[in-house]
C-alpha positions as CSV (number, residue, x, y, z in Angstrom):
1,X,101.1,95.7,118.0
2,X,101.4,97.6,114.5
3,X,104.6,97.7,112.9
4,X,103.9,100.7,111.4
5,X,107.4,100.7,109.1
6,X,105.5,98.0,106.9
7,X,103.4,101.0,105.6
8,X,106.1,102.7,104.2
9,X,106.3,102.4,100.2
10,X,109.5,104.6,98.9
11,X,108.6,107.9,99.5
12,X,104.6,107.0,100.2
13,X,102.8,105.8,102.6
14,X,100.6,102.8,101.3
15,X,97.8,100.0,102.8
16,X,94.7,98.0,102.7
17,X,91.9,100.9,103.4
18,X,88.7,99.1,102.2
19,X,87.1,95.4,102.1
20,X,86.5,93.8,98.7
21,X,89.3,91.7,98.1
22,X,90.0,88.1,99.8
23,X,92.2,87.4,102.1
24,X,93.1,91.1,102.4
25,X,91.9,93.0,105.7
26,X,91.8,97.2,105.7
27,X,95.1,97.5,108.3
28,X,94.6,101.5,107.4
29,X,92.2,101.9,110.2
30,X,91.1,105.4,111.3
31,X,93.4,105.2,114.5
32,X,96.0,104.4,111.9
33,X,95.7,107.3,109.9
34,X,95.2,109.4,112.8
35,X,98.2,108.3,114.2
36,X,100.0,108.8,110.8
37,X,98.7,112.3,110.2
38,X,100.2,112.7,113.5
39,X,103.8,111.7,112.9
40,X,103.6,113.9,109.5
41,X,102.4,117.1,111.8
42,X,105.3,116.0,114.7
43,X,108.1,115.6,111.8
44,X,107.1,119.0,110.0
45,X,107.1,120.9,113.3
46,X,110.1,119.4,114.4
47,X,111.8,119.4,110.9
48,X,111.0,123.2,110.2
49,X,110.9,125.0,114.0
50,X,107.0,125.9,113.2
51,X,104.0,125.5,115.7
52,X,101.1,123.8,114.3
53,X,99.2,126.9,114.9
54,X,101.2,128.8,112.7
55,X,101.3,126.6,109.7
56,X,98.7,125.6,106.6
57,X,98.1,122.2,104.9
58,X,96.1,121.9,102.4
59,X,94.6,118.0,101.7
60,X,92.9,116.3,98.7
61,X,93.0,113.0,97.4
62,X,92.3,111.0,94.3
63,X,89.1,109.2,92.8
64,X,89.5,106.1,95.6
65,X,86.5,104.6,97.4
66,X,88.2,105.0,101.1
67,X,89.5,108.6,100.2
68,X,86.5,110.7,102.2
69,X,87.3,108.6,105.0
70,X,91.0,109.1,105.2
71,X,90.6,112.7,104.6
72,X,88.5,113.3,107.5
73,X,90.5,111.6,109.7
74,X,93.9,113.6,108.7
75,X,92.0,116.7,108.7
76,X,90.2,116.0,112.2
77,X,93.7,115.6,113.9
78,X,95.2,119.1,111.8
79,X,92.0,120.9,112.9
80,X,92.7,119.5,116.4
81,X,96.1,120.6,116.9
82,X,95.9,124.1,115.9
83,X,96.2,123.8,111.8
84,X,94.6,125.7,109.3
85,X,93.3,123.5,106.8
86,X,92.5,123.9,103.2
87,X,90.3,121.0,102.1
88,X,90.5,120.6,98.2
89,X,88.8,117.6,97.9
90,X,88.9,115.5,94.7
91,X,92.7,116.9,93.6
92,X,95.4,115.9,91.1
93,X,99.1,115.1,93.3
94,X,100.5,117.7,91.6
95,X,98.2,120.5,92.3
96,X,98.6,119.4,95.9
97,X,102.3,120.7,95.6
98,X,101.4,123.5,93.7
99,X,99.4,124.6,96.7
100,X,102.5,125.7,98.7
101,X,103.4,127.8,95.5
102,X,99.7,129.5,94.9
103,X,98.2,129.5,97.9
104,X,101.1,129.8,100.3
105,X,100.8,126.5,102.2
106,X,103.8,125.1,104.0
107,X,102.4,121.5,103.4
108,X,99.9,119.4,101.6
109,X,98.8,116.1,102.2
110,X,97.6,113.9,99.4
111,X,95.7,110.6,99.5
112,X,96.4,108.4,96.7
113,X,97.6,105.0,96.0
114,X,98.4,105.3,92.1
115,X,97.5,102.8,89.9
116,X,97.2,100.5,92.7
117,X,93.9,98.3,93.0
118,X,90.7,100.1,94.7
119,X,91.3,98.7,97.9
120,X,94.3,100.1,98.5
121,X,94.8,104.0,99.5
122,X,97.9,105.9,101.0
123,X,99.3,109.2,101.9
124,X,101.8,111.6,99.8
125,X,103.2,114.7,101.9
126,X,104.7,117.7,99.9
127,X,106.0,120.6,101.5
128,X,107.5,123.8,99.6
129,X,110.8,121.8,98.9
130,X,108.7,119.2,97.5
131,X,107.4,115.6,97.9
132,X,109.5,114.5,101.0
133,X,112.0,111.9,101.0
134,X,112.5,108.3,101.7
135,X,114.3,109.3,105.5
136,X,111.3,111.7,106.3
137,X,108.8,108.8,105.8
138,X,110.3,106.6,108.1
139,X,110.7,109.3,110.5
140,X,106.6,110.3,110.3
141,X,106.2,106.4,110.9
142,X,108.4,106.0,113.7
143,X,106.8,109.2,115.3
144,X,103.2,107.6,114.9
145,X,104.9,104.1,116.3
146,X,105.8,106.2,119.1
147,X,102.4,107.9,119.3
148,X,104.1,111.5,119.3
149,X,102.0,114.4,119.0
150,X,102.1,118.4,119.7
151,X,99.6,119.9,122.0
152,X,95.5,120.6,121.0
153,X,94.3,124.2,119.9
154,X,91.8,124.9,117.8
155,X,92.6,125.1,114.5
156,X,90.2,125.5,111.6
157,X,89.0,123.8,108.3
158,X,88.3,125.9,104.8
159,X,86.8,123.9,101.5
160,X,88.4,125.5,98.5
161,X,88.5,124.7,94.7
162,X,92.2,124.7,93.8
163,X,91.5,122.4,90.6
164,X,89.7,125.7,88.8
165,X,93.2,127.7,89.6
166,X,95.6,124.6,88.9
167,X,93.5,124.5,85.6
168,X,93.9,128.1,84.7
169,X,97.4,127.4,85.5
170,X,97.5,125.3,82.8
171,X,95.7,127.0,80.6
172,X,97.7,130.3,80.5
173,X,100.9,128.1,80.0
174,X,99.3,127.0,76.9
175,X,97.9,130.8,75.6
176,X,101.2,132.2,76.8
177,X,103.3,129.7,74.6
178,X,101.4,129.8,71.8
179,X,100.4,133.6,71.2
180,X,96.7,132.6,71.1
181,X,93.6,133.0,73.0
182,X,91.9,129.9,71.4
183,X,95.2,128.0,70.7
184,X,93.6,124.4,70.4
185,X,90.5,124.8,67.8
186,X,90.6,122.7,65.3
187,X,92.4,119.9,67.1
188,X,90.9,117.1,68.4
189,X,92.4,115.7,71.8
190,X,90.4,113.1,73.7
191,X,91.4,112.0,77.4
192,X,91.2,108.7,79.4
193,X,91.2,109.4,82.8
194,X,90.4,105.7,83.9
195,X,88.2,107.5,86.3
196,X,91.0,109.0,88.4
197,X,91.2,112.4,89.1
198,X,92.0,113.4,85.5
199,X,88.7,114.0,83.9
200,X,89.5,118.1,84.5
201,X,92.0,118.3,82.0
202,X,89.6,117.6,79.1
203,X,86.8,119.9,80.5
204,X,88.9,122.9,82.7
205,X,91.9,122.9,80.3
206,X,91.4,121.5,76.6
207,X,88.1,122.9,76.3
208,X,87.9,126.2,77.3
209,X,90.9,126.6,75.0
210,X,88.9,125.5,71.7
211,X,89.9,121.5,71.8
212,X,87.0,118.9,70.3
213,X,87.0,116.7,73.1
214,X,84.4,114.6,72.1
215,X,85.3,110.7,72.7
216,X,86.8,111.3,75.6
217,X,86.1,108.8,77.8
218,X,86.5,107.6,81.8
219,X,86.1,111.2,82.4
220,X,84.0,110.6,85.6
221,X,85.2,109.9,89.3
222,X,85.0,106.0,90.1
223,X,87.2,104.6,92.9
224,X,86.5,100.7,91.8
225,X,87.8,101.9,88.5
226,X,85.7,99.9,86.6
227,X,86.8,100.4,82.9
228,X,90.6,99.7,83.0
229,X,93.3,99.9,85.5
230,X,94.3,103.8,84.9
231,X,97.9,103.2,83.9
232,X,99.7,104.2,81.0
233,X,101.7,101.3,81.3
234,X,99.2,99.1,81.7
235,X,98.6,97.1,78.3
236,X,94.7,96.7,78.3
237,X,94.6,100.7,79.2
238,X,96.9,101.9,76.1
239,X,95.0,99.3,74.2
240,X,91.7,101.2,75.0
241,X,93.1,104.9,74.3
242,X,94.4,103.7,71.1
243,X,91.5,102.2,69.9
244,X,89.5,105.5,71.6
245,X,91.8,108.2,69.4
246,X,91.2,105.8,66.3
247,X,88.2,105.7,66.6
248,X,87.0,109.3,66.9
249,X,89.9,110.2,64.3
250,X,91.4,112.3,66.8
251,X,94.5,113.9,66.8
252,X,96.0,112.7,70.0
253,X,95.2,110.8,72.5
254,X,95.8,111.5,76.2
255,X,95.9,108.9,79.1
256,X,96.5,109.4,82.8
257,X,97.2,107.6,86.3
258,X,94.7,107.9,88.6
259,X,96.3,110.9,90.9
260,X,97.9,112.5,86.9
261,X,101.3,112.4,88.1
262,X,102.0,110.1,85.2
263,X,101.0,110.2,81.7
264,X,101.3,109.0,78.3
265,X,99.7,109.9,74.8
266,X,98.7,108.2,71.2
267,X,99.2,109.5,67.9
268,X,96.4,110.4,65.7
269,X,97.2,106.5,64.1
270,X,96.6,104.8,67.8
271,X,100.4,104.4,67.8
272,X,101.3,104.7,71.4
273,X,103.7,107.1,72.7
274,X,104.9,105.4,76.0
275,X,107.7,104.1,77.8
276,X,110.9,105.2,75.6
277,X,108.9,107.0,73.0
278,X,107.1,109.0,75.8
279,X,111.1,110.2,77.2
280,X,112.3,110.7,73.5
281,X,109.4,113.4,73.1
282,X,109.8,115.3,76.0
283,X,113.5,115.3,76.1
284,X,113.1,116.8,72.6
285,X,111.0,119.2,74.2
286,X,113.2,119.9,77.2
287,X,116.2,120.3,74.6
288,X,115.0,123.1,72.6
289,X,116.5,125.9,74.4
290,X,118.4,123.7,76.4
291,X,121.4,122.9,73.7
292,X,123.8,120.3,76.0
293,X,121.7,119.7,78.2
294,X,121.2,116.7,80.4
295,X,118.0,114.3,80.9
296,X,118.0,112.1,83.7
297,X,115.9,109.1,82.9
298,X,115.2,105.6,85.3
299,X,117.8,102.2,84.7
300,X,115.5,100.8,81.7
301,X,115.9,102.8,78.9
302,X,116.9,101.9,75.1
303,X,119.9,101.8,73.8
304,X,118.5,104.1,70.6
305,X,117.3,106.3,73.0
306,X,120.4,107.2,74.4
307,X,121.8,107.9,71.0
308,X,118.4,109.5,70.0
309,X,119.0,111.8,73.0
310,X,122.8,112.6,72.4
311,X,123.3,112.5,68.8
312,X,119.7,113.9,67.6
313,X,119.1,116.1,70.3
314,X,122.7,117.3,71.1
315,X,122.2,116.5,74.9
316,X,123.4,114.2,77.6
317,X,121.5,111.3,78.2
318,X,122.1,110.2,82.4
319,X,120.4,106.9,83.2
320,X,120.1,106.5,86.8
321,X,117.9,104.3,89.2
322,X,114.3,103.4,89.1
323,X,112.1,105.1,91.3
324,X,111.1,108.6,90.3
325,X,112.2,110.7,93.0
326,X,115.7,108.7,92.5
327,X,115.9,110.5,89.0
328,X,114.3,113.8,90.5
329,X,116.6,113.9,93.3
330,X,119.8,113.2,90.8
331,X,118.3,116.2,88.3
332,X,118.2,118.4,91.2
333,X,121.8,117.2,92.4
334,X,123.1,117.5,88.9
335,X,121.6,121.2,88.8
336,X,123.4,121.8,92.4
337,X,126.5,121.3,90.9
338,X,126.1,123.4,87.8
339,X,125.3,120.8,85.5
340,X,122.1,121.8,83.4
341,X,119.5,119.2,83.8
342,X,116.4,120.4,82.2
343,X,114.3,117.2,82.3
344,X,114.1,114.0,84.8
345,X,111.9,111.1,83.6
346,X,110.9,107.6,84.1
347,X,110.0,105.4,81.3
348,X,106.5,104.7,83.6
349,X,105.5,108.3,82.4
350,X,106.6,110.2,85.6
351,X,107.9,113.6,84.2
352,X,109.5,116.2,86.2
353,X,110.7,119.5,84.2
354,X,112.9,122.1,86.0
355,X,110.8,124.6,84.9
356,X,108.0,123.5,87.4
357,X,109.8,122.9,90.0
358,X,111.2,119.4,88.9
359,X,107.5,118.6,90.1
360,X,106.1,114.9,88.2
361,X,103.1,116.1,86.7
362,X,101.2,114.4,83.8
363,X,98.7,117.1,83.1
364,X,102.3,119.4,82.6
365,X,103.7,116.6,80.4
366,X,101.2,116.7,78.5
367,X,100.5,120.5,78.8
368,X,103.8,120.9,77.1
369,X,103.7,117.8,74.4
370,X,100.0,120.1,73.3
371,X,101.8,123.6,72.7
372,X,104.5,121.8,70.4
373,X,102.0,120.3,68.8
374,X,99.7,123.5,68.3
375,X,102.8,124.9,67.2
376,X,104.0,122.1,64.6
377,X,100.6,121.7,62.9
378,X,100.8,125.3,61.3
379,X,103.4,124.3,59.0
380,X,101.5,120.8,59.0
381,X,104.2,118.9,61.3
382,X,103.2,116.7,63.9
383,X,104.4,115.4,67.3
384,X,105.5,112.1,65.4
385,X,108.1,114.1,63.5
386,X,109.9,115.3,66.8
387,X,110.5,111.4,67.5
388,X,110.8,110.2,64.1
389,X,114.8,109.5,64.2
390,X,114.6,107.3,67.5
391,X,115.2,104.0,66.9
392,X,113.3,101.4,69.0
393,X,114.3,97.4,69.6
394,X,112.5,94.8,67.9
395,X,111.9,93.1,70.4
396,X,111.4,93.5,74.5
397,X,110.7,91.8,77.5
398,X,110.6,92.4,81.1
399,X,110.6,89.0,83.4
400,X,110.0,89.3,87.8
401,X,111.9,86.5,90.2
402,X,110.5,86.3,93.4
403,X,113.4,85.8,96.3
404,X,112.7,83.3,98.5
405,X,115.3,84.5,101.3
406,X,114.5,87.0,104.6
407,X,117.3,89.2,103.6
408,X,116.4,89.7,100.0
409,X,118.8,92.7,99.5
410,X,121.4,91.1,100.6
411,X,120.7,87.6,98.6
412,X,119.8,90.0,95.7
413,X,123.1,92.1,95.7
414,X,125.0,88.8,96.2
415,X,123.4,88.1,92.5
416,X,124.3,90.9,91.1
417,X,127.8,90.8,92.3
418,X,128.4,87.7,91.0
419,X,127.4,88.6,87.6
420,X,129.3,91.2,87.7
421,X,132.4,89.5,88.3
422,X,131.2,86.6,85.8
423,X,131.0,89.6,83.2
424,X,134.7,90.7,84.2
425,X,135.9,87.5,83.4
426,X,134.4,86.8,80.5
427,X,135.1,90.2,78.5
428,X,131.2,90.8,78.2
429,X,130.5,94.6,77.9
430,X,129.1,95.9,81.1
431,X,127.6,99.3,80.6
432,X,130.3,101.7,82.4
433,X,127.5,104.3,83.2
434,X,125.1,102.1,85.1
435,X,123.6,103.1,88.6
436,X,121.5,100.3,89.2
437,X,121.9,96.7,89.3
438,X,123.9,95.2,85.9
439,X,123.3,95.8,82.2
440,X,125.8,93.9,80.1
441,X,125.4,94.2,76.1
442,X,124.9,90.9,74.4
443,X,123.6,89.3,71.1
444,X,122.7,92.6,69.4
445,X,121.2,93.3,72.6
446,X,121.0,93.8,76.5
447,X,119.6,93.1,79.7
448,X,119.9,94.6,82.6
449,X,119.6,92.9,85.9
450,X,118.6,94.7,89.3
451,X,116.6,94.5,92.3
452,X,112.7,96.4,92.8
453,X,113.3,99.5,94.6
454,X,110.8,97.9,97.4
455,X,110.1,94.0,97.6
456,X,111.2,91.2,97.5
457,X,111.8,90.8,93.4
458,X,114.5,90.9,90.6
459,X,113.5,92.6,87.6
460,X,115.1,91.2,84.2
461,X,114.4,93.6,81.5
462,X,115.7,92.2,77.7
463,X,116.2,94.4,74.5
464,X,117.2,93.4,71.3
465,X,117.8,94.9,67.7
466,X,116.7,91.5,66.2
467,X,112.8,90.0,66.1
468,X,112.8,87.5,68.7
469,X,115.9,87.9,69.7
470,X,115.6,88.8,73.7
471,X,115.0,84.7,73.9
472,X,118.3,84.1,73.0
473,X,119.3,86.3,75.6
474,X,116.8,85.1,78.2
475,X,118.9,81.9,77.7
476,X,121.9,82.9,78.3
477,X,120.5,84.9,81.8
478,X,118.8,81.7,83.0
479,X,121.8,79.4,82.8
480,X,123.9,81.8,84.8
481,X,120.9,82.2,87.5
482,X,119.9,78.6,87.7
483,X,122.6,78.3,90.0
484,X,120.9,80.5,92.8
485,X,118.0,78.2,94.8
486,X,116.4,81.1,96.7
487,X,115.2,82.2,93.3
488,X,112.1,81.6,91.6
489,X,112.8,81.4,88.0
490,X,109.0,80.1,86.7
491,X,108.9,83.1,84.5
492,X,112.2,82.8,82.8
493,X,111.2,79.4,82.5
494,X,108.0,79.9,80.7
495,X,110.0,82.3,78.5
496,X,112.6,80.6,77.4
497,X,110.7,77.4,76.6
């Protein structure tokens, strides 16, 4: 029988959907997805007192090899229950959500599995309230476990281009801000779309608007992704944007995820603009009619960003977990309250303004990182000079233990605990505003301690204000942790050596 809780991924649904890699077997079979589109339609009718007649999804999906599959099935099983259906085919996540806002859908379904090898696929729901939560993904699972379902009526199925109007979206953001109808002549941006869904944003939104996109490259569709894995936190794919914007002596450079809810950028000298530096410029975005304001960023941030944040910026820097709806979710919580929380981020690249609907959109991101820099070059600033003050470590590292126990939460937390209370002892400085796992200052430095938001691991991530100096600290980790058998310390190991 299928445990169908081993699909669930955070706030995703995620699988094996097509053949091509040993020893791993597609478990997302048709009746699978059927059963799964299901559970969603069950848990929306249920969750918001609707009959499946009266209600619209819209579905698209990403680049992936196993996507037209998938999408037939969910939107056979809509169709069948009495559904109006807008197909949208090859979509960004985002503009998935931004179909409940344009085109007045009360869900969307989008098929997508990230960054995550060609053989994998997955589902994302949104409704109008946005991507739904941890709680309501278990719930669609345990309702396709149960094989619920509401009763068949005919429903129908229309194919639509949403892309054109998400694009036009974007491109009206960009004349509106800048007071210009051609806005982007005389810059050149090129894009790396890693053959994702991304290759719109250089011909629907950069080019109609007077960009020189030539150089741009992965533009096209490919679901075995055959140039790089499209990541912005990928090494080999920063590597190849870098070298790209170089190259073509281009004035940015623009890289997305495969489904563009994540992005990150290069500077016209292939310096890349990611992980801390990618937070740094959008907070200074967010911030500039936002005086006070607070950004919500994921457990792994700098300690130079923080100050960058509060002391250059004059706003409030809130690390929280990892996991971007974590930091979305806190935003939104912080905004409840009547705290102003303009910006929620993850170092990955996941960027959620308040201004779109605290929606994680790289094309957005970088929608917003183009108008300030349209604006900057015309007294002959650029983007680089809005991050210039941020000080970065010298050196960092980020090291994975597997836990070798059944109850890896618990065996995990035990850890952490311990450490804690090793810290106490000891007088080490544990970071008072920490949400997630342990950071403790040490050695000019840091390292933070905690466990992944989904398997079995510990992440160990090291900073340090001296060259070479997250080794020291790697030393210091590993004697403490040696201690613990059910962990596998081969990479601290290597490390340290």
């Amino acid at each position: 029988m299928i445990d169908y809780k081993k699909f669930k991924s955070g706030t995703d649904i995620r699988g094996i959907a097509a053949e091509g890699v040993e020893g791993e077997h597609i478990n997302l079979t048709d009746d699978v997805i059927k059963a799964m589109a299901n559970g969603f339609l069950v848990w929306f009718c249920e969750k918001y007192n609707k009959k499946a007649s009266e209600i619209t999804v819209s579905v698209g999906h990403d680049s992936r090899i196993s996507a037209e599959r998938i999408k037939n099935d969910v939107i056979e099983v809509l169709v069948s229950k009495g559904v109006k259906v807008l197909d949208c085919s090859l979509s960004s996540t985002p503009s998935m959500f931004m179909t409940t806002v344009v085109k007045g859908c009360n869900a969307a379904v989008q098929i997508t599995a990230s960054h995550h090898p060609f053989n994998r696929n997955g589902l994302k729901f949104f409704t109008r309230d946005g991507g739904v939560s941890g709680d309501d993904i278990a719930q669609i699972l345990e309702n396709a476990q149960n094989a619920k379902q509401v009763e068949n009526a005919n429903g129908k199925c229309e194919k639509i281009d949403f892309m054109s109007e998400y694009s036009k979206i974007l491109r009206d953001k960009i004349i509106e801000e800048t007071g210009e109808v051609k806005p982007l002549e005389g810059l050149k941006i090129i894009v790396d779309a890693g053959n994702g869904a991304g290759g719109f944003y250089a011909y629907d939104v950069l080019q109609p608007l007077g960009a020189d996109i030539e150089g741009s490259q992965f533009l096209e569709p490919d679901g075995m992704f055959p140039n790089h894995i499209p990541n912005p936190e990928n090494k080999v794919a920063m590597k190849s944007i870098s070298d790209a914007t170089v190259k073509n002596h281009a004035d940015l450079g623009v890289i997305f995820d495969t489904d563009v809810d994540r992005a990150s950028c290069v500077s016209s000298d292939g310096k890349e603009i990611n992980r801390n530096r990618i937070v740094a410029l959008a907070a200074a975005i967010a911030l500039e009619n936002n005086t006070g304001g607070t950004v919500v960023t994921d457990s792994v941030t700098s300690s130079g960003l923080k100050t960058f944040i509060e002391e250059n910026l004059g706003g409030k820097h809130h690390r929280f977990k990892r996991g971007y709806k974590n930091v979305i979710d806190e935003a939104v919580r912080l905004e409840n309250e009547g705290i102003s929380a303009p910006l929620a981020i993850e170092t990955s690249g996941h960027a959620a303004f308040k201004e779109n609907y605290f929606l994680d959109d790289g094309a957005y991101l970088i929608t917003k990182i183009i108008i300030k820099s349209a604006k900057l070059r015309k007294s002959g600033k650029s983007i680089d000079d809005l991050i210039c003050a941020l000080k970065e470590p010298k050196d960092l590292v980020e090291l994975r233990f597997k836990i070798l126990e059944d109850d890896f939460k618990a065996y995990g937390q035990k850890v952490i605990d311990d450490l804690f209370e090793y810290g106490k002892q000891n007088n080490m400085e544990i970071a008072p505003d920490n949400h997630e796992g342990i950071r403790i200052s040490i050695n000019n430095g840091w390292f933070l301690l905690r466990l992944s938001v989904h398997d079995p691991i510990m992440p160990l991530n090291i900073e340090s204000d001296d060259q070479n100096g997250c080794k020291p600290i790697g030393k210091f980790v590993y004697e403490f942790l040696k201690n613990y058998d059910k962990l596998d310390l081969t990479t601290i190991k290597n490390y340290i050596k």
